[in-house]
C-alpha positions in Angstrom: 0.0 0.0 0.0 1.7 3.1 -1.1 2.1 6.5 1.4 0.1 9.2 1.7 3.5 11.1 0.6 4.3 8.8 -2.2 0.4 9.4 -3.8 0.9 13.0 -3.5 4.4 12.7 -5.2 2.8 10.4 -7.8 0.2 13.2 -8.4 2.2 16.3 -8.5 4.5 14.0 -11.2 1.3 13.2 -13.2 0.3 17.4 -12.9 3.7 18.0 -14.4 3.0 15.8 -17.0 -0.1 17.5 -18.4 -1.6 14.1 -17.1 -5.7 14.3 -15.5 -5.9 10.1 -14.4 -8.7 11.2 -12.2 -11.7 11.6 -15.2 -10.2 8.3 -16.4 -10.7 6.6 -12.8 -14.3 7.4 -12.3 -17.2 6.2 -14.4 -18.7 7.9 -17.4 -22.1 8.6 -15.2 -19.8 9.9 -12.6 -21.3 13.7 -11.9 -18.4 15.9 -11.4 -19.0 18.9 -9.4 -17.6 22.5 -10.6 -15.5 22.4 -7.3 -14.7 18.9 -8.3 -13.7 19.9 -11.4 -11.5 22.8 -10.3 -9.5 20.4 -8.6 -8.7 17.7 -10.4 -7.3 20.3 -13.1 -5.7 22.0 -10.2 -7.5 25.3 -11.5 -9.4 27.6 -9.8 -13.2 27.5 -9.8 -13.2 31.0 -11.9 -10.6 29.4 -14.6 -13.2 26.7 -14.8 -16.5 29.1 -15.5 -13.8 30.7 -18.1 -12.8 27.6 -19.9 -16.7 26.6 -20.1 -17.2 30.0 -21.9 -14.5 29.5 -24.5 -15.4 26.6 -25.5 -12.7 24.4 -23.7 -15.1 22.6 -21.7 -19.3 21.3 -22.2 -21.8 23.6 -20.4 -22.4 22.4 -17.2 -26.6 21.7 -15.9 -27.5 22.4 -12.7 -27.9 20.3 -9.7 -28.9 21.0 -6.5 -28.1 24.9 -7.3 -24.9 24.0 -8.6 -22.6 23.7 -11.9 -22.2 19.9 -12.3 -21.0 17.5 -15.4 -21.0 13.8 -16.1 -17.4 12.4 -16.8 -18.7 11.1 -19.7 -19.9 14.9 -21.2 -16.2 15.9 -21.0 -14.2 12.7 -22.4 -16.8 13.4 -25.3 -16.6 17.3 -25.8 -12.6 17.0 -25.6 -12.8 14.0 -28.0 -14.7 16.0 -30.4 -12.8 19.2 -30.1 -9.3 16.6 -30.4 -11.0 15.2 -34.0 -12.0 19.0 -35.0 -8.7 20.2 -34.7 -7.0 17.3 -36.4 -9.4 17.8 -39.5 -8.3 21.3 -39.4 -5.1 20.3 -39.6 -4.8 17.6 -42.2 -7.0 20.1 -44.3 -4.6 22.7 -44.1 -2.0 20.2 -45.0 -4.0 19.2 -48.1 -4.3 22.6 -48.8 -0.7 23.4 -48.6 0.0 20.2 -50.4 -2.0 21.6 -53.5 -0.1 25.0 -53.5 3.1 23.6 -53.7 4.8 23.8 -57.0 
């Protein structure tokens, strides 16, 4: 059974990464709290109402007067925005491609 001190080290090596195991630990029913949220990406609640408004992250519904997602909305929205973005690229590389002499 690992340490208290060797799961925070663990964590703070997996934050350093760029690396958010917790969404992939819990179920995709799992409702996530805006609180919740805020710390698992280690961001302030505020940085999480922001990301929500660009786009970065689903709209949340309300439950019990508060901001809430399912892990499942947010694996798919950041799926989606990953297969956007790598359209957009391979479209601009077509498009390059044809300019090319």
């Amino acid at each position: 059974m690992k340490s208290p001190e060797q799961a925070d080290e663990r964590a703070d090596k997996e934050i350093s990464l760029g690396i958010v195991s917790e969404l992939g630990k819990l179920g995709s029913g799992a409702v996530i709290s805006e609180q919740a949220l805020a710390r698992i990406f280690h961001r302030h609640p505020v940085s999480i109402k922001r990301a929500v408004a660009r786009g970065e992250l689903p709209p949340p519904t309300r439950l019990l007067g508060g901001p809430v997602w399912t892990v499942g909305a947010l694996i798919r929205h950041i799926e989606e925005r990953l297969a956007k973005a790598q359209r957009e690229q391979e479209k601009l590389a077509r498009k390059v491609e044809e300019l090319s002499p």
